[in-house]
SEVO-232497 format. One record per residue (C-alpha): residue number from 1; residue in one letter; chain; y, x, z. Coordinates in steps of 0.1 Angstrom, whole numbers, plus 5000, padded with zeros to 4 digits. Layout:
N
{nr->NUM, rest->a, kette->A, yy->Y, xx->X, zz->Z} $
...
This chain:
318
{nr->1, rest->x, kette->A, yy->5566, xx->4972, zz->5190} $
{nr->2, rest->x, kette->A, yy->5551, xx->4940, zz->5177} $
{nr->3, rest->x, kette->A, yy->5577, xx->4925, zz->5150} $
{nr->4, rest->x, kette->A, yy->5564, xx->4891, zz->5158} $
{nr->5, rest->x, kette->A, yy->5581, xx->4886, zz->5189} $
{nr->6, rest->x, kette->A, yy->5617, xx->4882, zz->5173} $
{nr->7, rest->x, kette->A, yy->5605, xx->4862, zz->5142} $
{nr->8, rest->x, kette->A, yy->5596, xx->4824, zz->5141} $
{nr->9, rest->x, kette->A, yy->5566, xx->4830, zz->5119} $
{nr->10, rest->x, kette->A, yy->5555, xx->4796, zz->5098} $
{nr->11, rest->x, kette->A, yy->5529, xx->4794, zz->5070} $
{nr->12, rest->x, kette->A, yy->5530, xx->4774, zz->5039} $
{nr->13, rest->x, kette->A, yy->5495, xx->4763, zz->5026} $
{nr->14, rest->x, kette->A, yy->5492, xx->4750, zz->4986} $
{nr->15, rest->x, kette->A, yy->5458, xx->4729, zz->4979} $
{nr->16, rest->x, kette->A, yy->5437, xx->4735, zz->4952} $
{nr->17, rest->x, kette->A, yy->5397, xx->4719, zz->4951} $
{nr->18, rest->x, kette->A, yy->5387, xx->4751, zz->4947} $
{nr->19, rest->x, kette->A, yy->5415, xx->4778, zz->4960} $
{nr->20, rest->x, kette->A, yy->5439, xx->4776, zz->4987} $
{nr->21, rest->x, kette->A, yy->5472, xx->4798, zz->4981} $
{nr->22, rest->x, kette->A, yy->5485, xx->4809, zz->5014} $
{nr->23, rest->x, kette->A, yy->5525, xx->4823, zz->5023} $
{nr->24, rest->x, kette->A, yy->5536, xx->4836, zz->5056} $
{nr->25, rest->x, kette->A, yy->5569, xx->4836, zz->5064} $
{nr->26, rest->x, kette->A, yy->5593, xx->4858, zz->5072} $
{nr->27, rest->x, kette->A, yy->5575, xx->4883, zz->5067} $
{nr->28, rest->x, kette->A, yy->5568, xx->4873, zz->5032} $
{nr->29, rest->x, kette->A, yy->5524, xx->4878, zz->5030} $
{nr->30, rest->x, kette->A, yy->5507, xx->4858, zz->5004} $
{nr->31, rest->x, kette->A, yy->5470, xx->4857, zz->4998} $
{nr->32, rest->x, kette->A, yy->5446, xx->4830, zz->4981} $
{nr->33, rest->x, kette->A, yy->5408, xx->4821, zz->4997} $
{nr->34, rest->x, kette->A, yy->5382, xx->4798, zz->4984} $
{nr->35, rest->x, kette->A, yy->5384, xx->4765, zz->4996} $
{nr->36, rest->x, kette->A, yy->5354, xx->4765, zz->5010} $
{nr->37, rest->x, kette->A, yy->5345, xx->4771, zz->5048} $
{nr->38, rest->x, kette->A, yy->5340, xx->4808, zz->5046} $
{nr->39, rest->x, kette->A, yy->5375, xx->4812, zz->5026} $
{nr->40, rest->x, kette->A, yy->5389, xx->4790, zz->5053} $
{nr->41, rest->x, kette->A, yy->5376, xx->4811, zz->5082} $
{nr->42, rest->x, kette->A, yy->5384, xx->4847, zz->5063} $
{nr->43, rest->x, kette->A, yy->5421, xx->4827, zz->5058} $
{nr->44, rest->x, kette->A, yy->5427, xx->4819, zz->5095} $
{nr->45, rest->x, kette->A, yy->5417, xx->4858, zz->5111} $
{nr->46, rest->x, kette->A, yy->5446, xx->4867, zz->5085} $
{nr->47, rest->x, kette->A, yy->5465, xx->4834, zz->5103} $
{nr->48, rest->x, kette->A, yy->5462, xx->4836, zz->5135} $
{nr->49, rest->x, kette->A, yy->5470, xx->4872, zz->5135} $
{nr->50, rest->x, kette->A, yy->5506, xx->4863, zz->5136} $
{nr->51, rest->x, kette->A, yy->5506, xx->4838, zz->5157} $
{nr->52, rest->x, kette->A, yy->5522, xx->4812, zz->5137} $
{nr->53, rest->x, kette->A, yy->5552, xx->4787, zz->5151} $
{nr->54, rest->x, kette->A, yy->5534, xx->4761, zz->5127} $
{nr->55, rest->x, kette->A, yy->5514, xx->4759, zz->5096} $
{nr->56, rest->x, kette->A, yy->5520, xx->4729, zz->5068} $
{nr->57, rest->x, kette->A, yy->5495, xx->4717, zz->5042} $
{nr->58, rest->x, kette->A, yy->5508, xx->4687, zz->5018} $
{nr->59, rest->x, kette->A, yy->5489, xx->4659, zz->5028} $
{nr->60, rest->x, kette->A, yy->5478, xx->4649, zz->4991} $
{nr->61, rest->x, kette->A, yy->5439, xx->4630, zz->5000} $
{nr->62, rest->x, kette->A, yy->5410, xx->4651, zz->5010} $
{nr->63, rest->x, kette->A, yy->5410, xx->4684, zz->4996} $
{nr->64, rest->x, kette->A, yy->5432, xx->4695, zz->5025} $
{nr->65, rest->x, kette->A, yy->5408, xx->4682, zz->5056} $
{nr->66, rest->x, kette->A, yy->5386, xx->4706, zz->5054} $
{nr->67, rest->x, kette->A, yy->5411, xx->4733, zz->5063} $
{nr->68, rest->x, kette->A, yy->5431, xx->4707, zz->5087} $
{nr->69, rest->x, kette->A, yy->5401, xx->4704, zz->5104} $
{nr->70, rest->x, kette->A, yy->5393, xx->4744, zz->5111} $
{nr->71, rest->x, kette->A, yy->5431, xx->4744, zz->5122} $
{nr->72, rest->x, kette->A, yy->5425, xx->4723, zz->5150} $
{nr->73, rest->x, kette->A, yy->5392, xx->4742, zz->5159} $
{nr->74, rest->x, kette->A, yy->5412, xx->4769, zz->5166} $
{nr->75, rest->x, kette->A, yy->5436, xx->4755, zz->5184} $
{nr->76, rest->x, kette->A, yy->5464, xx->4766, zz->5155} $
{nr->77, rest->x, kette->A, yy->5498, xx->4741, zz->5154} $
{nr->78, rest->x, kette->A, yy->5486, xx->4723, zz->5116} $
{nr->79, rest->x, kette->A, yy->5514, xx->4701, zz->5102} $
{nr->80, rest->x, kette->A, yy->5502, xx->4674, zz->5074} $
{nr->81, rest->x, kette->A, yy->5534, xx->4672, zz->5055} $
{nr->82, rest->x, kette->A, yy->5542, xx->4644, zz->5041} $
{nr->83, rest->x, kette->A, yy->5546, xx->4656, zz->4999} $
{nr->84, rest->x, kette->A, yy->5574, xx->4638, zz->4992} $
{nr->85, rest->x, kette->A, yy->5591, xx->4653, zz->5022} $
{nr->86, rest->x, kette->A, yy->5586, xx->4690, zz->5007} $
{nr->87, rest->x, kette->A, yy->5593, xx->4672, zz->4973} $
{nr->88, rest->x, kette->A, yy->5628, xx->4664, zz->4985} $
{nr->89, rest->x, kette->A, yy->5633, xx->4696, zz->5002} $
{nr->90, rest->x, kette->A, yy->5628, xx->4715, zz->4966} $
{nr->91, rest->x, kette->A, yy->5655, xx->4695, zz->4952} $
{nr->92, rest->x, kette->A, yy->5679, xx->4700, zz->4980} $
{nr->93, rest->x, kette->A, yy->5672, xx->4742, zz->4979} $
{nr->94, rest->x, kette->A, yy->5674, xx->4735, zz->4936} $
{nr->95, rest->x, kette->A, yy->5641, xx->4751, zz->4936} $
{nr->96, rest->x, kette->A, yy->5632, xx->4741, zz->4904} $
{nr->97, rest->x, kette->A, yy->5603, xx->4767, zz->4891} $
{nr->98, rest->x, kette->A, yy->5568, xx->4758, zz->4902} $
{nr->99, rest->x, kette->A, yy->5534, xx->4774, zz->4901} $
{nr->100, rest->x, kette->A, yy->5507, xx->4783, zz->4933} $
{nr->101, rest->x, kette->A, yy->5522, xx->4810, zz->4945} $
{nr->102, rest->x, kette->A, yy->5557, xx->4792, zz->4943} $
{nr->103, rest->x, kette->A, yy->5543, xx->4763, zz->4960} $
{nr->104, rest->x, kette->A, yy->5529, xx->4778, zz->4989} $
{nr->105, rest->x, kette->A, yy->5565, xx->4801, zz->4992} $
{nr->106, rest->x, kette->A, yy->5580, xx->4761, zz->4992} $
{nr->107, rest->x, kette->A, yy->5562, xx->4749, zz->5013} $
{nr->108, rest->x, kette->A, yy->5566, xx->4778, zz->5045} $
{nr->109, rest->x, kette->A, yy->5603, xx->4775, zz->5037} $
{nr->110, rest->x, kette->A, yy->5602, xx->4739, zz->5043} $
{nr->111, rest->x, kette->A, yy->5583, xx->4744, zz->5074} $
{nr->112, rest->x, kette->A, yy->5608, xx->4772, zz->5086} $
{nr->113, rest->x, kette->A, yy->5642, xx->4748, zz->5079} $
{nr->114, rest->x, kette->A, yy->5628, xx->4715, zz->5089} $
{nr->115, rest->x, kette->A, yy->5604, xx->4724, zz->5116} $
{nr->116, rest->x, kette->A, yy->5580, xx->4687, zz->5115} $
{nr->117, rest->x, kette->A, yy->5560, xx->4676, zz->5140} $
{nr->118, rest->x, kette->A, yy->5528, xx->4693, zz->5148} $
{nr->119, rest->x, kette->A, yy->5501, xx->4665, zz->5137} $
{nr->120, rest->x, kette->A, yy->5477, xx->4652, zz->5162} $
{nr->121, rest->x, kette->A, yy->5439, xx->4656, zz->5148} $
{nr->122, rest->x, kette->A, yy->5423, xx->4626, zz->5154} $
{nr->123, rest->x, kette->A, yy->5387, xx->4623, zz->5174} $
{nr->124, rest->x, kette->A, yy->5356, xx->4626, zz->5152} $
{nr->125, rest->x, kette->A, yy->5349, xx->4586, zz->5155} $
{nr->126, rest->x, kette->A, yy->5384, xx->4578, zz->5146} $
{nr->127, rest->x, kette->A, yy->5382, xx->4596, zz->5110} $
{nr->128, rest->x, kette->A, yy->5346, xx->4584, zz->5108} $
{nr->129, rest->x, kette->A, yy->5363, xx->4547, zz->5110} $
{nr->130, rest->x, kette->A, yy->5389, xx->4557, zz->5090} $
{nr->131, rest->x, kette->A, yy->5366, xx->4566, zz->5060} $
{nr->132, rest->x, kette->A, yy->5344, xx->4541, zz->5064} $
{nr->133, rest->x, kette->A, yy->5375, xx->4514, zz->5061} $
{nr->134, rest->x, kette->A, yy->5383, xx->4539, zz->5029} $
{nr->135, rest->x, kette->A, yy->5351, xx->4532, zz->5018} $
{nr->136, rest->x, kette->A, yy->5350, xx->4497, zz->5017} $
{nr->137, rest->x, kette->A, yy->5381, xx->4495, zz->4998} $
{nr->138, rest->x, kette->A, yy->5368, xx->4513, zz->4973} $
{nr->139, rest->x, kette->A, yy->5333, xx->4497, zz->4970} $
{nr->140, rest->x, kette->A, yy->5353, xx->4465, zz->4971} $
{nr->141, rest->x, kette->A, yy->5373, xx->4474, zz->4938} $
{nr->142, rest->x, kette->A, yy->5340, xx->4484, zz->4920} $
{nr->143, rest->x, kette->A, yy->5329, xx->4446, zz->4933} $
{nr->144, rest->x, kette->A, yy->5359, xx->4434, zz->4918} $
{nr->145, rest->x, kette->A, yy->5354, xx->4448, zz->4883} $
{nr->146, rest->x, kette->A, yy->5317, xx->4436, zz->4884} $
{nr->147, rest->x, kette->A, yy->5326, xx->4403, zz->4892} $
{nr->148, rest->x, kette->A, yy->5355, xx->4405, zz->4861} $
{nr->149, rest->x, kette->A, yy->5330, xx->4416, zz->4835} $
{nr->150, rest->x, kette->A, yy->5307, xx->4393, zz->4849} $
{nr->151, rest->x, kette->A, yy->5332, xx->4367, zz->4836} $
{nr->152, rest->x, kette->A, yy->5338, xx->4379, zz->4803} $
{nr->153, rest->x, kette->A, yy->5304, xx->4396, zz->4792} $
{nr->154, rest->x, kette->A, yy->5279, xx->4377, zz->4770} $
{nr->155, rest->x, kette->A, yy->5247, xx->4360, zz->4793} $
{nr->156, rest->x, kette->A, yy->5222, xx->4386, zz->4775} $
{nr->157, rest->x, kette->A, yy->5241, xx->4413, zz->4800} $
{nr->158, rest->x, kette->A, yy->5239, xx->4393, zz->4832} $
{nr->159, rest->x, kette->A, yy->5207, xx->4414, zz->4844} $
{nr->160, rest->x, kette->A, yy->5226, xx->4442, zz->4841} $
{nr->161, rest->x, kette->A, yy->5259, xx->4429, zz->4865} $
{nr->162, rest->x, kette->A, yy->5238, xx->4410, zz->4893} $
{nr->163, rest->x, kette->A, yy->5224, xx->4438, zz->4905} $
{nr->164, rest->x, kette->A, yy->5246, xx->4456, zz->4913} $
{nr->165, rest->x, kette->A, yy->5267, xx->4435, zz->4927} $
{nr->166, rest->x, kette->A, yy->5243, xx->4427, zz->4950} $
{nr->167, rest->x, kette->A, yy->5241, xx->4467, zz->4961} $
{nr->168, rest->x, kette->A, yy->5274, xx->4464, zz->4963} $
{nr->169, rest->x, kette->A, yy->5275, xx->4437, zz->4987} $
{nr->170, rest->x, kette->A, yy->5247, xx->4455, zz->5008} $
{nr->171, rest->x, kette->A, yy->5272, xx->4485, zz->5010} $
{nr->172, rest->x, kette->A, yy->5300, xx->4464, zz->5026} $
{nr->173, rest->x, kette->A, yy->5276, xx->4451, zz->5048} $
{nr->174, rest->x, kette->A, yy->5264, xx->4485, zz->5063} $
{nr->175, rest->x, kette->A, yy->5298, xx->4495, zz->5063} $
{nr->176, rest->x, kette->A, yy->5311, xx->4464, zz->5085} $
{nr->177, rest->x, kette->A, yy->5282, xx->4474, zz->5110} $
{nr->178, rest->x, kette->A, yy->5291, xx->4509, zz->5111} $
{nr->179, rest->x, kette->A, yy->5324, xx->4500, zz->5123} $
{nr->180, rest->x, kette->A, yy->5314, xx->4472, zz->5145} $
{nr->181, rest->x, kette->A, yy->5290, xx->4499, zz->5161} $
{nr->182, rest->x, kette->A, yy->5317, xx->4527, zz->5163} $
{nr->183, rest->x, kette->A, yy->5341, xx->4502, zz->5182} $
{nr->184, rest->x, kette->A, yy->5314, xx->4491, zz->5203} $
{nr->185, rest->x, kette->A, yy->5310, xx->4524, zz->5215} $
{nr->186, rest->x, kette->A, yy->5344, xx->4530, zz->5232} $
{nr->187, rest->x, kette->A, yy->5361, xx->4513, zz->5259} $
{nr->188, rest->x, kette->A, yy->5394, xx->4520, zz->5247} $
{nr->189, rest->x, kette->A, yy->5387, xx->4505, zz->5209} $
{nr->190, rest->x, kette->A, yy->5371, xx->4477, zz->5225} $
{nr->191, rest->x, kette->A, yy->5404, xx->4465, zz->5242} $
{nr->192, rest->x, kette->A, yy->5423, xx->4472, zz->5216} $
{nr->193, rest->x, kette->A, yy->5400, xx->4452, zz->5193} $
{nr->194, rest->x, kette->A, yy->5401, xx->4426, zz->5218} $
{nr->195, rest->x, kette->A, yy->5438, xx->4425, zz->5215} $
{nr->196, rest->x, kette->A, yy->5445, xx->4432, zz->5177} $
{nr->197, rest->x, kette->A, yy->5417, xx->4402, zz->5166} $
{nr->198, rest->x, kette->A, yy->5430, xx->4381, zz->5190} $
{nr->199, rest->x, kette->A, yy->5460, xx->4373, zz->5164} $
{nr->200, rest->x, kette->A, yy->5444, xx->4347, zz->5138} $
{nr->201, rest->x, kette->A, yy->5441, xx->4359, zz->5105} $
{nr->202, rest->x, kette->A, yy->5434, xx->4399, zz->5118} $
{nr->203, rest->x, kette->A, yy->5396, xx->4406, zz->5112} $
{nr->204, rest->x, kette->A, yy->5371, xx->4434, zz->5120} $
{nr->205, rest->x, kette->A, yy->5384, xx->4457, zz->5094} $
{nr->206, rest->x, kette->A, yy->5422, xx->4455, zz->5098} $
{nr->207, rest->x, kette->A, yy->5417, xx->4461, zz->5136} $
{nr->208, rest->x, kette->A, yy->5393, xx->4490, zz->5128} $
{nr->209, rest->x, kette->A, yy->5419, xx->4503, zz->5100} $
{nr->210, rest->x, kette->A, yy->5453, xx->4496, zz->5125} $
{nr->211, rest->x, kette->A, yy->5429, xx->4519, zz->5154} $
{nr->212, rest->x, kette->A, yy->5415, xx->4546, zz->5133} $
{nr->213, rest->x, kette->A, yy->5447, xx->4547, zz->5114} $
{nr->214, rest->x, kette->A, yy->5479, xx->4539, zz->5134} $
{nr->215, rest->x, kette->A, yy->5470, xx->4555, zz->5166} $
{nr->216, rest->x, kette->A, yy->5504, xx->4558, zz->5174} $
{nr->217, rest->x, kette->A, yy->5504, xx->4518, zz->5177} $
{nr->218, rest->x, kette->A, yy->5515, xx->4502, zz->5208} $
{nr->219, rest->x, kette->A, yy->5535, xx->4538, zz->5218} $
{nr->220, rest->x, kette->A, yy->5564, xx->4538, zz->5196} $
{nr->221, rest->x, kette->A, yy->5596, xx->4515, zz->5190} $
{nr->222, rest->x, kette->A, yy->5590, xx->4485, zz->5166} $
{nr->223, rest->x, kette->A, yy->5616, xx->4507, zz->5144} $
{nr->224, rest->x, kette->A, yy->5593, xx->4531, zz->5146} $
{nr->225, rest->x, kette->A, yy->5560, xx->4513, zz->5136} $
{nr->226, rest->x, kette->A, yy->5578, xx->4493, zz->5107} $
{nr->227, rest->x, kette->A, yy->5582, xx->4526, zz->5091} $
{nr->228, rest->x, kette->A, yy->5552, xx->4544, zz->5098} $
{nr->229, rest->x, kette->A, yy->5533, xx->4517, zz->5079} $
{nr->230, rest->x, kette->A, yy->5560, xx->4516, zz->5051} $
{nr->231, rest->x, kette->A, yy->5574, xx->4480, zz->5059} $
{nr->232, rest->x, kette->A, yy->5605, xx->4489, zz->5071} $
{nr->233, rest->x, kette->A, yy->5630, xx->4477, zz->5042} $
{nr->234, rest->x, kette->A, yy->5649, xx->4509, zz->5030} $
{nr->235, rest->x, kette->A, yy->5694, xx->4502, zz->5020} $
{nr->236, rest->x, kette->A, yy->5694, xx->4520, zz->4985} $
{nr->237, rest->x, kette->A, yy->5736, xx->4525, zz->4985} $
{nr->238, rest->x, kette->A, yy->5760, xx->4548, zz->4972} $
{nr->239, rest->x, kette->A, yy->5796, xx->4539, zz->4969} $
{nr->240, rest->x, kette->A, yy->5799, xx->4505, zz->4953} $
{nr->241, rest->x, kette->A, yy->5764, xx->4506, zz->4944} $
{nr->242, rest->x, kette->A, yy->5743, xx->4481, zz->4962} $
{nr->243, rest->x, kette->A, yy->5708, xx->4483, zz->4950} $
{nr->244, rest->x, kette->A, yy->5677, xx->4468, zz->4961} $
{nr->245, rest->x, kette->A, yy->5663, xx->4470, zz->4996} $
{nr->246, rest->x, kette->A, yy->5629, xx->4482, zz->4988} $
{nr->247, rest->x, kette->A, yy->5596, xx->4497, zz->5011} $
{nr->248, rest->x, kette->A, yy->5583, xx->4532, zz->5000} $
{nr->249, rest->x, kette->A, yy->5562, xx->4557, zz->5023} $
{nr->250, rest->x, kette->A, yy->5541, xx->4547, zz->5054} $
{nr->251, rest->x, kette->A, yy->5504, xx->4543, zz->5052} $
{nr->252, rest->x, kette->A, yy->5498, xx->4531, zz->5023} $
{nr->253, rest->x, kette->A, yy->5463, xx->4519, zz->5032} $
{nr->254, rest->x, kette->A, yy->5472, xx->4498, zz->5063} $
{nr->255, rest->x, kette->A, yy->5495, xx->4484, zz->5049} $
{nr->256, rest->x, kette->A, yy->5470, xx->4474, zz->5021} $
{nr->257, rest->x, kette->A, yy->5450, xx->4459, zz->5046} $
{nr->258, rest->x, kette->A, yy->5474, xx->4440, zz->5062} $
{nr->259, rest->x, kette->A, yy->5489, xx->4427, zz->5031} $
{nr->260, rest->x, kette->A, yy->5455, xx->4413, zz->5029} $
{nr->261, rest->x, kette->A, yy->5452, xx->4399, zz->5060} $
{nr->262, rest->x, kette->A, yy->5488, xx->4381, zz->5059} $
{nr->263, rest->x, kette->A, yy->5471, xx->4362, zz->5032} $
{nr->264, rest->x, kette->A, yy->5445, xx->4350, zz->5053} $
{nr->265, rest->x, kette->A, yy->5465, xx->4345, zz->5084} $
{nr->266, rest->x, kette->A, yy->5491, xx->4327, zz->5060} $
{nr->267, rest->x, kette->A, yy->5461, xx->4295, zz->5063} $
{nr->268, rest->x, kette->A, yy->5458, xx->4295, zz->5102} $
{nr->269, rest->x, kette->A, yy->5488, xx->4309, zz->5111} $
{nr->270, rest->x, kette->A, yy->5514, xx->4283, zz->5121} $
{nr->271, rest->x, kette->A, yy->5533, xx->4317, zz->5129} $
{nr->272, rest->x, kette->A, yy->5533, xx->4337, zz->5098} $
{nr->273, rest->x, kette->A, yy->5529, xx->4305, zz->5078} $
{nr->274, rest->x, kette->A, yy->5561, xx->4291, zz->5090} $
{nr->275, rest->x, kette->A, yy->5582, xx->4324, zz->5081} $
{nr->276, rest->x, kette->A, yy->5570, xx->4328, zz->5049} $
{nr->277, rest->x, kette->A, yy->5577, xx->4293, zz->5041} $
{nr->278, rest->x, kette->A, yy->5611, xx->4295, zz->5050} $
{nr->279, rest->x, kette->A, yy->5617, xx->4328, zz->5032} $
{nr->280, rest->x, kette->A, yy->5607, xx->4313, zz->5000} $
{nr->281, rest->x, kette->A, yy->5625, xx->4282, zz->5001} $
{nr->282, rest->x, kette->A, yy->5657, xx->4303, zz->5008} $
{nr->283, rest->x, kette->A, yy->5650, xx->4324, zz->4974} $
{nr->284, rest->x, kette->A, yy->5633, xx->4348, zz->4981} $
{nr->285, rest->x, kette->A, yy->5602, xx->4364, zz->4960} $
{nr->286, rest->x, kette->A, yy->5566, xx->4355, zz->4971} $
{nr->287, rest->x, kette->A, yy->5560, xx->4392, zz->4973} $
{nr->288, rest->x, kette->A, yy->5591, xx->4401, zz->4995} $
{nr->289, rest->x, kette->A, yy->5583, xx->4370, zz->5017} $
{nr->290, rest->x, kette->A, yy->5545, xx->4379, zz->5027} $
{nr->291, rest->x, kette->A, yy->5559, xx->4418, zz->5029} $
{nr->292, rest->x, kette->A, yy->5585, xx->4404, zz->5058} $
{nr->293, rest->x, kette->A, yy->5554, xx->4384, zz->5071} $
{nr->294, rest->x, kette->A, yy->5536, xx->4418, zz->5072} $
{nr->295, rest->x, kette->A, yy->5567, xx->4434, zz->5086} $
{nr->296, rest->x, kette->A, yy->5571, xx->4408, zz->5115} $
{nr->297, rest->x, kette->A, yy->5532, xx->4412, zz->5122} $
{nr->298, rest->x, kette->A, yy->5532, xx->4445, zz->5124} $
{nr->299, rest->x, kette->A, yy->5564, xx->4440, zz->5155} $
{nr->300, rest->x, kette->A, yy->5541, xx->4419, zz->5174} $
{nr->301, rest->x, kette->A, yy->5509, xx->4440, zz->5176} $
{nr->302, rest->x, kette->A, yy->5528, xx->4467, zz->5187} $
{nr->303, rest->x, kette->A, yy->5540, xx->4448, zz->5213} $
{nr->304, rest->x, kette->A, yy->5507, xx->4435, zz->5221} $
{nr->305, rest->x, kette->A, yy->5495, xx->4466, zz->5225} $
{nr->306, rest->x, kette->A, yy->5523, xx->4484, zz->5243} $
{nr->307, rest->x, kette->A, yy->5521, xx->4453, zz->5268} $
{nr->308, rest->x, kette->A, yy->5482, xx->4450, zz->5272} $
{nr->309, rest->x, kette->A, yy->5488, xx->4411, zz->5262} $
{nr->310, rest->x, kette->A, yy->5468, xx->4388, zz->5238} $
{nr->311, rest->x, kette->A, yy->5481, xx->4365, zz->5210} $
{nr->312, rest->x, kette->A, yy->5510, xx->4340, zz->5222} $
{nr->313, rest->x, kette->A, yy->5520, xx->4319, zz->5199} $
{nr->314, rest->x, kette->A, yy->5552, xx->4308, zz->5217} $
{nr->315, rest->x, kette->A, yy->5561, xx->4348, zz->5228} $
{nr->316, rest->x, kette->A, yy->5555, xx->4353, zz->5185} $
{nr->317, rest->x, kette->A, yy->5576, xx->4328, zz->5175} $
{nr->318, rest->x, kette->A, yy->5608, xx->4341, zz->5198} $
């Protein structure tokens, strides 16, 4: 008789750039593989074997994607866990010892007890776009730096600085077009480009960044989207202690993206403008104040979206 029909079998994956240590629980198997595609495929035969309820891998960058990715493949329930999640869970069980094997053991007993969400894999054009926005991030920080030095190095080292700052600028460029291209290309990113950049002060790349990585956009409560991008202010409380409200979690890099594009839409705005000078003439810091902006941005595109409509200034400001 097959054991497996009486046990909710989950599977706790630890991350390593070159291993991946694997547990399976209940019935208590551990193995390690290469991270590599032939460890991944040799790991899912063992996997898939016993039909797993769900299997979670820390979402902690890239190292993980390539085994997400083979998950959804083959049609196997992948969770990306969110790491302070199975953080929190450690401290709750007092697990307090910690090496691979440990972590992997963690991590299925988290998946057993809290049971998250299977996560939906996203089409191959909406990673490509979400890279790509990742990308230009990044290239623009290494722009930043070059354009610093440039300030404080001596003339004799210009030569050195211009040039690459000019490859750097070329980068962005071919970025941009790759995502204009990649919109271009789908009905259903086309509307909601048409909708997102129809609110002054959001551009081409924090509509791509808000499609390729807030699908859930336009779906969910405002509640719900305030959180998922980390803007939702979080009550720290306990007894008679009243801290700070602060933000923490979400995605961190829409949110940097808007954050930039508040600033913008701050200038041709009335909306946004308006709010942000009225939080800072009641006291409040700049930082707080464009973070509410962001907040109160981030309410209206998901109603936008969820109603199909374009910017209204008047609808905004109710």
């Amino acid at each position: 008789m097959n054991s497996n029909i009486t046990q909710n079998i989950n599977v706790g994956v630890d991350t390593g750039k070159a291993q991946l240590d694997i547990h399976i629980r209940p019935i208590n198997l551990f193995f390690s593989v290469e991270n590599s595609p032939k460890g991944i495929k040799d790991a899912l035969k063992v996997i898939r074997k016993h039909s797993p309820e769900r299997i979670v891998i820390e979402a902690t960058g890239r190292l993980e994607m390539m085994f997400v990715l083979a998950c959804a493949e083959a049609n196997l329930p992948i969770v990306r866990a969110n790491p302070i999640h199975i953080k929190r869970f450690a401290g709750a069980i007092g697990r307090r010892a910690k090496n691979d094997r440990l972590d992997a053991e963690l991590i299925a007993h988290y998946a057993e007890a809290i049971k998250p969400t299977i996560t939906p894999i996203k089409s191959e054009n909406i990673r490509i776009m979400s890279d790509l926005v990742i990308r230009r991030n990044q290239l623009l920080s290494m722009q930043t730096m070059e354009k610093n030095r440039l300030s404080i190095l001596p003339k004799s080292l210009y030569s050195t600085i211009k040039p690459m700052l000019t490859t750097l600028k070329n980068q962005i460029t071919k970025i941009e077009e790759k995502l204009t291209t990649l919109i271009e290309s789908c009905p259903e990113y086309q509307a909601k480009n048409a909708i997102l950049q129809s609110v002054p002060g959001i551009g081409n790349i924090a509509a791509a960044s808000i499609i390729s990585n807030v699908p859930e956009l336009g779906y969910i409560t405002n509640k719900q989207a305030s959180s998922l991008i980390g803007v939702a202010p979080m009550t720290k409380e306990s007894g008679r202690y009243k801290g700070k409200r602060v933000i923490q979690g979400g995605r961190a890099q829409v949110r940097t993206v808007l954050y930039m594009a508040m600033m913008s839409a701050m200038q041709c705005n009335p909306t946004f403008k308006a709010t942000y000078t009225r939080l800072v003439n009641a006291g409040k810091p700049k930082k707080v104040a464009i973070i509410a902006c962001v907040r109160k941005m981030v309410v209206i595109l998901n109603s936008m979206l969820r109603d199909g409509s374009m910017w209204d200034k008047n609808n905004a400001e109710n």
